[in-house]
Backbone atoms as SQL, in Angstrom:
CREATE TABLE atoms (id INTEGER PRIMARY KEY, chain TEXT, resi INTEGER, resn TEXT, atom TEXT, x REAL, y REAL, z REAL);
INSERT INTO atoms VALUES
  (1, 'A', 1, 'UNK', 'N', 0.808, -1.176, 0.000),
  (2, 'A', 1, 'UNK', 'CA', 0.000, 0.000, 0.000),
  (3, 'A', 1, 'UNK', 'C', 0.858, 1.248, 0.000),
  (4, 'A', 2, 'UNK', 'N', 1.917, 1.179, 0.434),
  (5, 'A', 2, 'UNK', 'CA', 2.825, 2.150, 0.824),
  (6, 'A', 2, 'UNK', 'C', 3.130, 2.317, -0.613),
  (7, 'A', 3, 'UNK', 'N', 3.741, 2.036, -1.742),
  (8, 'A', 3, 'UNK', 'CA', 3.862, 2.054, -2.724),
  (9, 'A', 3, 'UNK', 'C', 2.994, 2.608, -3.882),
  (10, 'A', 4, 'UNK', 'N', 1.770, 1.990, -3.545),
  (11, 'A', 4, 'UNK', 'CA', 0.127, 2.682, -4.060),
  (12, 'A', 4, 'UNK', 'C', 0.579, 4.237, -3.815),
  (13, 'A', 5, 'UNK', 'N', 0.934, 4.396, -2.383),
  (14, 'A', 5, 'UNK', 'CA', 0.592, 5.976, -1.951),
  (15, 'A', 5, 'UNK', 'C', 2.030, 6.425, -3.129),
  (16, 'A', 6, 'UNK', 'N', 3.020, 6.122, -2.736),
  (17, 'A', 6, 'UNK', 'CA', 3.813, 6.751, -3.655),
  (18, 'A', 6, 'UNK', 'C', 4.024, 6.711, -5.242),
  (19, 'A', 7, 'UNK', 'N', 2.967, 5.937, -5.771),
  (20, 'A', 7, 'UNK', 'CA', 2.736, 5.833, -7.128),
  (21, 'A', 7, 'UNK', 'C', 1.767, 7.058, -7.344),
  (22, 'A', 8, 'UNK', 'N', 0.526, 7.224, -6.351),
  (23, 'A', 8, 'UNK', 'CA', -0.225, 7.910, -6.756),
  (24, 'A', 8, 'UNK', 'C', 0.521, 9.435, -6.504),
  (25, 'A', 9, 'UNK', 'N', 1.517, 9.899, -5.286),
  (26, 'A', 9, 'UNK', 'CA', 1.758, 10.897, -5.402),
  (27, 'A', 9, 'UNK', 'C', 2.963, 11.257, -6.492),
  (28, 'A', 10, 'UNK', 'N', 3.532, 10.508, -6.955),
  (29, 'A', 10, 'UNK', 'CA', 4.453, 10.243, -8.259),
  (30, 'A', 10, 'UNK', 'C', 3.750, 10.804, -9.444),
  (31, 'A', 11, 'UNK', 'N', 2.474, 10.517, -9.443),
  (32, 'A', 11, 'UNK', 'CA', 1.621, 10.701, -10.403),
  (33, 'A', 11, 'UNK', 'C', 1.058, 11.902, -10.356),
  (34, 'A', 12, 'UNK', 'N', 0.021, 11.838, -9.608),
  (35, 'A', 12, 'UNK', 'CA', 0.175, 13.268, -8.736),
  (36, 'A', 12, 'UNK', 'C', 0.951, 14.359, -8.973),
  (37, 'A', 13, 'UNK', 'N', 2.353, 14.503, -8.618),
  (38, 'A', 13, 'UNK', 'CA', 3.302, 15.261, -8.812),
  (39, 'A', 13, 'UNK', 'C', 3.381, 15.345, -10.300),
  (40, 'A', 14, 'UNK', 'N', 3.622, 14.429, -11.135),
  (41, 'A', 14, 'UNK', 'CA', 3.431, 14.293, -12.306),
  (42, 'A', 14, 'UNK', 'C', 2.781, 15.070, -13.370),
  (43, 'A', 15, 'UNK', 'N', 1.407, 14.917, -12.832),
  (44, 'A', 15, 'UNK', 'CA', 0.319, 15.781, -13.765),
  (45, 'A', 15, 'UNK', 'C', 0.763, 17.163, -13.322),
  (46, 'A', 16, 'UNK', 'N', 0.667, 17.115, -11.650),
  (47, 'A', 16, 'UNK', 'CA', 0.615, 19.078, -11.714),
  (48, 'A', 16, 'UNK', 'C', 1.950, 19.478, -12.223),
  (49, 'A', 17, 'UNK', 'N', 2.757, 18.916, -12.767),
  (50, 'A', 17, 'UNK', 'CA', 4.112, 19.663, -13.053),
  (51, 'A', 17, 'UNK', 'C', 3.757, 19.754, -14.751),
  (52, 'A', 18, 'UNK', 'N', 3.286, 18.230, -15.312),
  (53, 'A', 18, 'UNK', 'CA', 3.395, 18.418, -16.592),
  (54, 'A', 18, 'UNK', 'C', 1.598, 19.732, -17.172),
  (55, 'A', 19, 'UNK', 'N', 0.737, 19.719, -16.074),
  (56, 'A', 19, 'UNK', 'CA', -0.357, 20.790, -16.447),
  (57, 'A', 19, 'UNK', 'C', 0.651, 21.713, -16.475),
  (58, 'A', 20, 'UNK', 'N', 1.326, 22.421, -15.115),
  (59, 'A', 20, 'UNK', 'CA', 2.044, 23.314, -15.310),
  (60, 'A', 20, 'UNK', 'C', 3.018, 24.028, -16.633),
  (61, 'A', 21, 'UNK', 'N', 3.789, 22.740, -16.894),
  (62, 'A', 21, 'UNK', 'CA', 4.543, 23.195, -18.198),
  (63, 'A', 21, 'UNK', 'C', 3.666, 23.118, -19.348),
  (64, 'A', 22, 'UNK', 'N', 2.151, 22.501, -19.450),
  (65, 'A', 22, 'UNK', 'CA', 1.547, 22.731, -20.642),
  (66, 'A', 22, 'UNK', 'C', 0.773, 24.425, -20.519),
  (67, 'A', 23, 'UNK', 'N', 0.325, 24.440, -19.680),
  (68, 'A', 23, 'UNK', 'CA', -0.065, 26.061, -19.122),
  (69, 'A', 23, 'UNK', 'C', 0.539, 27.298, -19.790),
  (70, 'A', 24, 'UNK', 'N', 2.159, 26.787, -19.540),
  (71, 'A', 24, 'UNK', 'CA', 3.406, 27.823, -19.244),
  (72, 'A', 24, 'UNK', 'C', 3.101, 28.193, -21.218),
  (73, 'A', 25, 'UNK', 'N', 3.513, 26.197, -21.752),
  (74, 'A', 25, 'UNK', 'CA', 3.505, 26.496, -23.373),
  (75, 'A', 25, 'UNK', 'C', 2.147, 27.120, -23.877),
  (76, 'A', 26, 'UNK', 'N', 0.541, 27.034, -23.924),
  (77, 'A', 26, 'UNK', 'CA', -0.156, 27.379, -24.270),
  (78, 'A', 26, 'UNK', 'C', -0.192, 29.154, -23.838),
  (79, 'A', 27, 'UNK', 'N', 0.672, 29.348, -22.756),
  (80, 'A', 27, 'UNK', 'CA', 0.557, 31.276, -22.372),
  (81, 'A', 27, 'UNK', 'C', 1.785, 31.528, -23.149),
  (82, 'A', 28, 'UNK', 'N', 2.688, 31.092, -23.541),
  (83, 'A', 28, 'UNK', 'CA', 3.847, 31.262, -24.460),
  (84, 'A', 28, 'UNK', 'C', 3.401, 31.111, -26.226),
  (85, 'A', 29, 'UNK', 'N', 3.035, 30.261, -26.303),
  (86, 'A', 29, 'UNK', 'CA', 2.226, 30.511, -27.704),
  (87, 'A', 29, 'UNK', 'C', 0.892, 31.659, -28.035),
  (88, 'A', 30, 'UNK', 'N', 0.229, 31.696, -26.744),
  (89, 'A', 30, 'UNK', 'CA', -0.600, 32.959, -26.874),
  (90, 'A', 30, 'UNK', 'C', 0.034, 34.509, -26.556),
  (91, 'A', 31, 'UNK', 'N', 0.818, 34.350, -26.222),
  (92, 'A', 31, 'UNK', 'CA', 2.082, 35.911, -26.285),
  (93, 'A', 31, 'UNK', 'C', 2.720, 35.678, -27.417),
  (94, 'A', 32, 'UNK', 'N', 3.306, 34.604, -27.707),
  (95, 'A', 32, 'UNK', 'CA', 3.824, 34.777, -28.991),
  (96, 'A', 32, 'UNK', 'C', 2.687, 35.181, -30.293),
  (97, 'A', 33, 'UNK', 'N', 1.651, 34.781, -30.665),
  (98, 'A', 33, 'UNK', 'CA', 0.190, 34.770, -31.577),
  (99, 'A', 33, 'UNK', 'C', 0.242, 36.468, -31.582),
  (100, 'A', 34, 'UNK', 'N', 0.282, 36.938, -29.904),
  (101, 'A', 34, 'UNK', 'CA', -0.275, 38.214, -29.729),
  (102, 'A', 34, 'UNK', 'C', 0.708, 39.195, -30.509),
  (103, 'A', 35, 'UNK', 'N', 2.271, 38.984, -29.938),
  (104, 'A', 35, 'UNK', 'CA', 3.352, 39.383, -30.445),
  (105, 'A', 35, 'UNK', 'C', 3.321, 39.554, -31.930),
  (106, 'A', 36, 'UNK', 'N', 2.680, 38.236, -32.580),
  (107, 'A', 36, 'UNK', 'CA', 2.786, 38.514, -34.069),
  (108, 'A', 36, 'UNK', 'C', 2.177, 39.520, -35.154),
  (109, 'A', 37, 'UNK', 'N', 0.740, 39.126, -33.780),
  (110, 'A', 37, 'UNK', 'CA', -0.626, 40.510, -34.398),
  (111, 'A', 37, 'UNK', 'C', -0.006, 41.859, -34.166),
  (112, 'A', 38, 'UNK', 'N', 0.576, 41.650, -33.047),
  (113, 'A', 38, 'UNK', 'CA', 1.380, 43.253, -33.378),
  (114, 'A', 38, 'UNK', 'C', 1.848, 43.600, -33.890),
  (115, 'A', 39, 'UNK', 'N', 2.690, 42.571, -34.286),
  (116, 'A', 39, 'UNK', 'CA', 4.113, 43.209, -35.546),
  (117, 'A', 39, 'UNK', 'C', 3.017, 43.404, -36.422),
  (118, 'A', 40, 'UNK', 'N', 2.310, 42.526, -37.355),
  (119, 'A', 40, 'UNK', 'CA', 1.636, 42.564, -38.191),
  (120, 'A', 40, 'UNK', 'C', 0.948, 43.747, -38.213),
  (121, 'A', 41, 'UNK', 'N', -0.100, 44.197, -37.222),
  (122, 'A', 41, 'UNK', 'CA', -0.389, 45.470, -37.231),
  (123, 'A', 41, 'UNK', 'C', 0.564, 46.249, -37.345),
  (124, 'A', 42, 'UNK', 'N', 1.370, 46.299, -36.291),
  (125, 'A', 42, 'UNK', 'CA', 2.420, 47.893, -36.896),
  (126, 'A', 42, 'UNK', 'C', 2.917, 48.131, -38.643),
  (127, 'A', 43, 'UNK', 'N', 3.535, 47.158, -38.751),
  (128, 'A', 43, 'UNK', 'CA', 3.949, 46.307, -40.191),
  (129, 'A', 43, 'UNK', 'C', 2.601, 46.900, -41.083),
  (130, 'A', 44, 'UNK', 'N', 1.554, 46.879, -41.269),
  (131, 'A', 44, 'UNK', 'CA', 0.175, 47.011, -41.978),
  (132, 'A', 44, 'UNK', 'C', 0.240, 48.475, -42.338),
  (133, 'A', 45, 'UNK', 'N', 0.345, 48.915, -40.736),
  (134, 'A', 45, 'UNK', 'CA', 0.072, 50.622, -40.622),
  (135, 'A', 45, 'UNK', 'C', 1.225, 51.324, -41.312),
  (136, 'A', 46, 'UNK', 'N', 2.591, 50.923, -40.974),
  (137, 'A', 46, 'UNK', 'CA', 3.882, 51.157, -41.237),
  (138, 'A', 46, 'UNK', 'C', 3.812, 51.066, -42.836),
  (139, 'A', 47, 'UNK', 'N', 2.791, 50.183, -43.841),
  (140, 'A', 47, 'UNK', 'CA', 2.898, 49.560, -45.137),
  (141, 'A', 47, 'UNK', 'C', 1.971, 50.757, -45.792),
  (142, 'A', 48, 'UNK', 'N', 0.742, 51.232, -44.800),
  (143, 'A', 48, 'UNK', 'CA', -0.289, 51.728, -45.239),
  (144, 'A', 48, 'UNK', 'C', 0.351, 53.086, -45.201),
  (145, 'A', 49, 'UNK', 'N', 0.901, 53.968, -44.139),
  (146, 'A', 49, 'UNK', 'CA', 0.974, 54.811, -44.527),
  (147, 'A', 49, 'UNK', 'C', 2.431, 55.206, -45.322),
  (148, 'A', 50, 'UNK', 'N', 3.201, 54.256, -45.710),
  (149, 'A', 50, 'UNK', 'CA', 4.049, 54.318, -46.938),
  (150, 'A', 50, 'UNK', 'C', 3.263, 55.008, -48.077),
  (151, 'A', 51, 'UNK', 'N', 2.690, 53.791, -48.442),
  (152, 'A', 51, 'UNK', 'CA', 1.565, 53.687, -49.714),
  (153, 'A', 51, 'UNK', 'C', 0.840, 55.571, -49.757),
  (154, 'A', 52, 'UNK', 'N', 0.079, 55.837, -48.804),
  (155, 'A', 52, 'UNK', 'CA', -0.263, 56.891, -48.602),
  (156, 'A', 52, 'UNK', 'C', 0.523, 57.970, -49.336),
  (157, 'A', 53, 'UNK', 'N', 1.690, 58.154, -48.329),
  (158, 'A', 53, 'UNK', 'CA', 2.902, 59.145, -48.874),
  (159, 'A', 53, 'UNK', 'C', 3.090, 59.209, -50.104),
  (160, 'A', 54, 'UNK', 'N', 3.393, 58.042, -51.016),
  (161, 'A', 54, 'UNK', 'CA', 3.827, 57.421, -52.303),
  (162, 'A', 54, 'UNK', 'C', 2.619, 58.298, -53.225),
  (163, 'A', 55, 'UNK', 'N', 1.436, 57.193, -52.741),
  (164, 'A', 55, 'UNK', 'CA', 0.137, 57.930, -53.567),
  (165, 'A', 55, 'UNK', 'C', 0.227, 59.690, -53.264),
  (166, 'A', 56, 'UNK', 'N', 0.713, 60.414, -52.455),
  (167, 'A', 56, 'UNK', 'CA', 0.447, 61.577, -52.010),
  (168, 'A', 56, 'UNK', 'C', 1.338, 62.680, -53.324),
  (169, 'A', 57, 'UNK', 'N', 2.929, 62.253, -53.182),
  (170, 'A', 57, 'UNK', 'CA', 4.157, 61.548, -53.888),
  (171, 'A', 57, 'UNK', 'C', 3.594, 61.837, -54.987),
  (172, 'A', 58, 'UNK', 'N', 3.245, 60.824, -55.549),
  (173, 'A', 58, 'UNK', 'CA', 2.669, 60.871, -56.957),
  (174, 'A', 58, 'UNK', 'C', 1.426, 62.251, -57.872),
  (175, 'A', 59, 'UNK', 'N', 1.222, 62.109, -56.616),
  (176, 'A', 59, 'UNK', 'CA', -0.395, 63.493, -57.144),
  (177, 'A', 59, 'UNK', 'C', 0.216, 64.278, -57.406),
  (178, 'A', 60, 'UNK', 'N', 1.352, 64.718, -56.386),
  (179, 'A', 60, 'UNK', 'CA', 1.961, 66.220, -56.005),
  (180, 'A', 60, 'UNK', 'C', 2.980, 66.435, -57.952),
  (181, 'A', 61, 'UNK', 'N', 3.641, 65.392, -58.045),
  (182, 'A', 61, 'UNK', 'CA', 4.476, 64.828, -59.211),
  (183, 'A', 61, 'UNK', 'C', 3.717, 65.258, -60.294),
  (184, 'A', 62, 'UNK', 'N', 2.425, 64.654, -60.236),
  (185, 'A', 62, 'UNK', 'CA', 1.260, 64.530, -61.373),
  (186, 'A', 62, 'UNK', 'C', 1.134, 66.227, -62.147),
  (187, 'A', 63, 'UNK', 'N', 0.637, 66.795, -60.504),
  (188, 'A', 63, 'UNK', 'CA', 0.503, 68.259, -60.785),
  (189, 'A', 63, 'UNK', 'C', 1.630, 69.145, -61.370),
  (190, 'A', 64, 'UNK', 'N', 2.677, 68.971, -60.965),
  (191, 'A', 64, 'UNK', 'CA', 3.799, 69.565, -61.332),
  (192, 'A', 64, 'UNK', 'C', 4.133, 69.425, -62.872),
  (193, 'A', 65, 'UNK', 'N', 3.828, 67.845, -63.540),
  (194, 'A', 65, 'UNK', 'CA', 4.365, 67.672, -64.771),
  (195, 'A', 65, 'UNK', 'C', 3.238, 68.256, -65.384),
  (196, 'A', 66, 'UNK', 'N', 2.064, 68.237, -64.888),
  (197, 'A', 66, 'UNK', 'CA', 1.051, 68.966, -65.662),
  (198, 'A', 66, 'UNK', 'C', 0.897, 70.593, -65.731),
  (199, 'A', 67, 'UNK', 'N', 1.618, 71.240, -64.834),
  (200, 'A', 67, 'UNK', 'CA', 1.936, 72.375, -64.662),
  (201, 'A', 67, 'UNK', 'C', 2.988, 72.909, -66.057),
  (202, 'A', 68, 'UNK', 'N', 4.002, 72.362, -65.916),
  (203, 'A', 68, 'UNK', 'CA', 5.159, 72.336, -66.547),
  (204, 'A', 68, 'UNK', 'C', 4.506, 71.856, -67.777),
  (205, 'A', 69, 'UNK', 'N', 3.989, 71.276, -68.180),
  (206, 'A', 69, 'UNK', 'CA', 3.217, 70.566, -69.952),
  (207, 'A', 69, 'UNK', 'C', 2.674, 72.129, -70.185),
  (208, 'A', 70, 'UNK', 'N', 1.621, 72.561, -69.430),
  (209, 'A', 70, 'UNK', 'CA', 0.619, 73.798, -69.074),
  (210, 'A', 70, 'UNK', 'C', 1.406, 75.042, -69.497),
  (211, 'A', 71, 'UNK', 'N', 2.806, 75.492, -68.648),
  (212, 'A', 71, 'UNK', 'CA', 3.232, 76.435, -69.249),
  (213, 'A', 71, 'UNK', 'C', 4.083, 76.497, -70.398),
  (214, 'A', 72, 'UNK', 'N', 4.658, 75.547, -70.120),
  (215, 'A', 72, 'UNK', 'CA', 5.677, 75.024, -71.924),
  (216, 'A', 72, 'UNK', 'C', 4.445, 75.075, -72.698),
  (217, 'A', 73, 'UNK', 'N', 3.064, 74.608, -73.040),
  (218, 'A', 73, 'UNK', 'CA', 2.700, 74.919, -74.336),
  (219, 'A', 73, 'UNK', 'C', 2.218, 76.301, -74.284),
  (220, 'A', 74, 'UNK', 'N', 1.872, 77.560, -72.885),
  (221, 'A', 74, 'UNK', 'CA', 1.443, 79.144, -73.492),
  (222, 'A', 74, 'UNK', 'C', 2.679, 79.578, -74.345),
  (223, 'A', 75, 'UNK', 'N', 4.233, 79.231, -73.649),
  (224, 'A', 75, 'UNK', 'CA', 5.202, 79.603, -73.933),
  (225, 'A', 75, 'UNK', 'C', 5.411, 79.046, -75.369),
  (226, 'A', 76, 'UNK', 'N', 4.797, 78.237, -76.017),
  (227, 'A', 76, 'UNK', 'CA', 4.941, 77.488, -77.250),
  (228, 'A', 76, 'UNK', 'C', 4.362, 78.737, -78.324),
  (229, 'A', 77, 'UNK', 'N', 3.027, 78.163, -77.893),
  (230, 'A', 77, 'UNK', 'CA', 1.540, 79.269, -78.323),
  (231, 'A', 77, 'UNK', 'C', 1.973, 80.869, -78.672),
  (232, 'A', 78, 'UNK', 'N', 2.925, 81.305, -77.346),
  (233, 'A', 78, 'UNK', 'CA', 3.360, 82.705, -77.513),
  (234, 'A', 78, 'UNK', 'C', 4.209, 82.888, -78.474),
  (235, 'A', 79, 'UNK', 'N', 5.274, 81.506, -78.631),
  (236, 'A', 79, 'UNK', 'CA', 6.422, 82.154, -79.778),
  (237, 'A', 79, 'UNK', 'C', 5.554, 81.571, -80.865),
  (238, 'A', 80, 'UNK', 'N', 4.722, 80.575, -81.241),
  (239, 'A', 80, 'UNK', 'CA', 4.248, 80.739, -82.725),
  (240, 'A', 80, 'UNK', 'C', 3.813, 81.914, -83.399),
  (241, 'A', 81, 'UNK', 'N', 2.606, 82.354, -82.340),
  (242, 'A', 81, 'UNK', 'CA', 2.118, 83.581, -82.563),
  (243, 'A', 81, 'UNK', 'C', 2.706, 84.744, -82.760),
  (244, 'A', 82, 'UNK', 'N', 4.023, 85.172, -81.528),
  (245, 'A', 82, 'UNK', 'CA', 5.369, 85.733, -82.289),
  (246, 'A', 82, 'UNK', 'C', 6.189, 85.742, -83.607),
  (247, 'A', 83, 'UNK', 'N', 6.053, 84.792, -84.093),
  (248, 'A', 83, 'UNK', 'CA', 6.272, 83.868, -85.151),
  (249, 'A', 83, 'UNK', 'C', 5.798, 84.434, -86.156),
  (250, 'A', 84, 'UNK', 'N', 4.489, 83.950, -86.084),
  (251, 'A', 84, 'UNK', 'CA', 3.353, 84.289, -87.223),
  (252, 'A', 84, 'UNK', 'C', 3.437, 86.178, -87.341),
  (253, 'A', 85, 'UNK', 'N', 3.287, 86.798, -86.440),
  (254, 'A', 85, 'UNK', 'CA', 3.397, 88.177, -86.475),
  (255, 'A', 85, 'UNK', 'C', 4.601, 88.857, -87.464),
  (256, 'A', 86, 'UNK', 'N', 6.048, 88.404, -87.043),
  (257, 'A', 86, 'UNK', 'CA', 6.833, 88.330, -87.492),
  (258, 'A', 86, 'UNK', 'C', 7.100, 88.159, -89.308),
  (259, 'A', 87, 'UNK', 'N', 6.131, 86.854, -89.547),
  (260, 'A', 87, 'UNK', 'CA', 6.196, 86.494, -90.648),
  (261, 'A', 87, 'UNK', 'C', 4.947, 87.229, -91.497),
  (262, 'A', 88, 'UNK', 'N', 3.944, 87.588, -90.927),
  (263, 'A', 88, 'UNK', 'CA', 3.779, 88.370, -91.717),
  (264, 'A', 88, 'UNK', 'C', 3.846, 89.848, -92.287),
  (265, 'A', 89, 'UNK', 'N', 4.594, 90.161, -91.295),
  (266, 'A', 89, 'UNK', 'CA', 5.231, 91.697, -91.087),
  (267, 'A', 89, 'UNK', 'C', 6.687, 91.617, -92.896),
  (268, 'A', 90, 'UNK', 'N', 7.092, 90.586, -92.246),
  (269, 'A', 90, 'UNK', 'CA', 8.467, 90.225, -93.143),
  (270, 'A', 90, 'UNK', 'C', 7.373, 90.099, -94.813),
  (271, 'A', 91, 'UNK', 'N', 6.755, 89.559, -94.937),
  (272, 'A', 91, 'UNK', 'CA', 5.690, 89.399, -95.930),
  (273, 'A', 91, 'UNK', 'C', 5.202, 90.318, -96.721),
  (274, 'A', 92, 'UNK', 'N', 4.311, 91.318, -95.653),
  (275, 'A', 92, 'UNK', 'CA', 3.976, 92.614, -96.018),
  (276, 'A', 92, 'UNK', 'C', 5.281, 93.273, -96.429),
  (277, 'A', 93, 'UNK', 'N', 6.430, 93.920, -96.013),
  (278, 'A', 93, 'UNK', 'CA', 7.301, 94.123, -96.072),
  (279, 'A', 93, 'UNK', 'C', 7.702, 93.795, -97.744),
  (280, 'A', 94, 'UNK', 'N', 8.468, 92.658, -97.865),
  (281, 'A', 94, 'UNK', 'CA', 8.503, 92.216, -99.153),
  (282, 'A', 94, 'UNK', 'C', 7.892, 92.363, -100.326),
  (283, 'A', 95, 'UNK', 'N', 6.690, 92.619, -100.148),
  (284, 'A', 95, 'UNK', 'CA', 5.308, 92.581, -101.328),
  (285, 'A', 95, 'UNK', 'C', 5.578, 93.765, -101.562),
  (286, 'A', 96, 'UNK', 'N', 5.490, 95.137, -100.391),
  (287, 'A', 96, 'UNK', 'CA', 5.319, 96.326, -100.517),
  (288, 'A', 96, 'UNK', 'C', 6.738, 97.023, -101.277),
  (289, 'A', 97, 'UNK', 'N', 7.533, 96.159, -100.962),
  (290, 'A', 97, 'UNK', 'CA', 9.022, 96.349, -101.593),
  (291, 'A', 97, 'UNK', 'C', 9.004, 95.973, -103.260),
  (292, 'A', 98, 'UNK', 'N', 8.724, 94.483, -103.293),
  (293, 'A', 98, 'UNK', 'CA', 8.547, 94.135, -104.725),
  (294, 'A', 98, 'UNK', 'C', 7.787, 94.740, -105.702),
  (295, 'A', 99, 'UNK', 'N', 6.624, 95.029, -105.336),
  (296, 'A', 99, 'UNK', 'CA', 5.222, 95.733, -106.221),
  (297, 'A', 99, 'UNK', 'C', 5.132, 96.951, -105.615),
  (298, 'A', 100, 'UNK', 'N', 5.817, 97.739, -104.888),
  (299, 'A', 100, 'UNK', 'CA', 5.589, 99.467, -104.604),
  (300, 'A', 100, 'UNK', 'C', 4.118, 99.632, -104.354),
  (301, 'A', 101, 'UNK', 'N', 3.413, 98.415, -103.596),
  (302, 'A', 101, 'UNK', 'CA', 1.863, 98.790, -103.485),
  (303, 'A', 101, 'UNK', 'C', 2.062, 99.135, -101.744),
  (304, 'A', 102, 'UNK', 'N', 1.083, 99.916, -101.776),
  (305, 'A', 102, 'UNK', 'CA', 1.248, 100.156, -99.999),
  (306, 'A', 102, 'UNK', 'C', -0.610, 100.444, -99.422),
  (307, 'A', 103, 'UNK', 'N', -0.925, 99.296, -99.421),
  (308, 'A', 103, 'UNK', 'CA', -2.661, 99.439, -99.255),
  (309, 'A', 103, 'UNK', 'C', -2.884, 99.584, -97.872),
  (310, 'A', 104, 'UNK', 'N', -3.793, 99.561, -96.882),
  (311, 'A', 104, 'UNK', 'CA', -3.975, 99.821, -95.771),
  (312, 'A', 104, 'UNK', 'C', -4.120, 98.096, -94.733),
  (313, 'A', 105, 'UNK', 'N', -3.967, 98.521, -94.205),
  (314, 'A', 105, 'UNK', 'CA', -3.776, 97.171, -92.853),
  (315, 'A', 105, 'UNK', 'C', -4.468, 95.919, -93.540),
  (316, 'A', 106, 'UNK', 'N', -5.489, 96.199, -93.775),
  (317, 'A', 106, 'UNK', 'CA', -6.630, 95.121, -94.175),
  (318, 'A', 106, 'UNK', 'C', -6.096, 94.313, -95.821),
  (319, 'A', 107, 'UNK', 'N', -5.623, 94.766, -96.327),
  (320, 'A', 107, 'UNK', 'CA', -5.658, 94.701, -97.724),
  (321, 'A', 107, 'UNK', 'C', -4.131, 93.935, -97.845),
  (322, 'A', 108, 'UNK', 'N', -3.345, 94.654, -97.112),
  (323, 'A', 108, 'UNK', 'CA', -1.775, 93.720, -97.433),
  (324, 'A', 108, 'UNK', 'C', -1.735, 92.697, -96.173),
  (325, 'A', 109, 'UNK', 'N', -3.355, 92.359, -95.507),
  (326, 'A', 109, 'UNK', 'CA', -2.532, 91.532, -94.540),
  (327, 'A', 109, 'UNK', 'C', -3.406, 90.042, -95.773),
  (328, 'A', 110, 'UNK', 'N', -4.589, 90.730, -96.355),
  (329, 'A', 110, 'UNK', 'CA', -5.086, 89.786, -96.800),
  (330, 'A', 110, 'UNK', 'C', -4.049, 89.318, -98.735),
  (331, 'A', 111, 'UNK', 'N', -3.357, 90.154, -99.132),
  (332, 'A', 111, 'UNK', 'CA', -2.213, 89.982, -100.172),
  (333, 'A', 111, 'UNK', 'C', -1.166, 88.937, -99.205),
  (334, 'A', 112, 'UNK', 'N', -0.879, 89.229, -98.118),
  (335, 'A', 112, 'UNK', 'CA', 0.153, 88.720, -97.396),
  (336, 'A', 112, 'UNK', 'C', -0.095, 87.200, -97.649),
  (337, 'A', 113, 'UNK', 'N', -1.196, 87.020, -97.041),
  (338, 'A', 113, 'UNK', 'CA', -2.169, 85.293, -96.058),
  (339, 'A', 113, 'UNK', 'C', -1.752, 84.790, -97.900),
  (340, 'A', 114, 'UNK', 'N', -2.471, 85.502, -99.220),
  (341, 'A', 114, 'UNK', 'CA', -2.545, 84.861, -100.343),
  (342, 'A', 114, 'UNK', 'C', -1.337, 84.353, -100.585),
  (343, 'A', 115, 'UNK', 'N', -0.179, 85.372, -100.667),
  (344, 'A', 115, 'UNK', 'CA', 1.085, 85.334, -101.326),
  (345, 'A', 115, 'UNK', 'C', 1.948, 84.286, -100.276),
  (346, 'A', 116, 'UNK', 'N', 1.551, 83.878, -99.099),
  (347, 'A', 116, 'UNK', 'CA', 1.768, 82.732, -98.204),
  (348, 'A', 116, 'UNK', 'C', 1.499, 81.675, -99.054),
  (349, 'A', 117, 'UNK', 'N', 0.221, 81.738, -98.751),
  (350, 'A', 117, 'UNK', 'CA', -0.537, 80.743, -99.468),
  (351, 'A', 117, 'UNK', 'C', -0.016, 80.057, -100.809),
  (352, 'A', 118, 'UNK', 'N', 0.315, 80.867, -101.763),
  (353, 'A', 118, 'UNK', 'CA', 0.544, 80.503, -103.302),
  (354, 'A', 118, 'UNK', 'C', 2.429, 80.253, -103.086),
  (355, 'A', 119, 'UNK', 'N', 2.729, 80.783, -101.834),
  (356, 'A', 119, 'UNK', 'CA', 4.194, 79.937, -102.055),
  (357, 'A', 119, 'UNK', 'C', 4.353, 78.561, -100.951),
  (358, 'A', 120, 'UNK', 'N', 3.304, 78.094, -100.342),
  (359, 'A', 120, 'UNK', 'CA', 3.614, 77.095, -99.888),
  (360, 'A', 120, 'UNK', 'C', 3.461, 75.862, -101.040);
C-alpha cells in the first residue's frame, strides 16, 4: 500500500508539473500569436501609410508635370504667334518692296495670307 501511496503521489506530482509546463507552453504561444498581431499590425500601418505618402508623392508629381506641360505649351503658343506676327510683317514688307503697293492694314494683310498661301 505504501507504494500505491507513492505511485499515486508520483503521479500526482506528475500531472501538476506536466499541467504546469503545458499552461506555461499554451501562455507562451498565446504571447507569442499576440506578439505577431502586433508586428503585423504595426507592419500594416507602417505599409499603409508608406503607400499613402507614395500615392500623395505621386499626385503632387502629377501636378507639377502637368503644370510644366501647361506652361511650356502658353510659352509654345506665344512664340508661334510671335512667329506668325513676325512672318507676316516680313511678308507685307517684301510685297510692298517688290510691287511698290502700300494698301492699308486690311488689304496687305489679306495679299500677305494669299502670297503665303501661293508659295507654300
Amino acid at each position: 500500500m505504501t507504494e500505491t501511496i507513492k505511485d499515486n503521489s508520483k503521479q500526482h506530482t506528475g500531472n501538476w508539473v506536466e499541467d504546469i509546463r503545458k499552461g506555461a507552453e499554451i501562455e507562451r504561444k498565446e504571447i507569442d500569436e499576440t506578439s505577431r498581431q502586433r508586428s503585423k499590425e504595426a507592419f500594416d500601418k507602417m505599409r499603409d501609410k508608406a503607400n499613402a505618402e507614395r500615392d500623395e508623392i505621386n499626385g503632387l508629381m502629377k501636378q507639377v508635370a502637368e503644370r510644366n506641360y501647361n506652361d511650356s505649351k502658353l510659352k509654345r503658343d506665344k512664340e508661334i504667334k510671335v512667329a506668325k506676327q513676325k512672318a507676316m510683317q516680313q511678308i507685307e514688307f517684301e510685297y510692298e518692296s517688290k510691287y511698290g503697293v502700300n494698301t492699308d492694314k486690311t488689304e496687305r494683310t489679306k495679299q500677305a495670307w494669299s502670297n503665303l498661301v501661293k508659295g507654300l
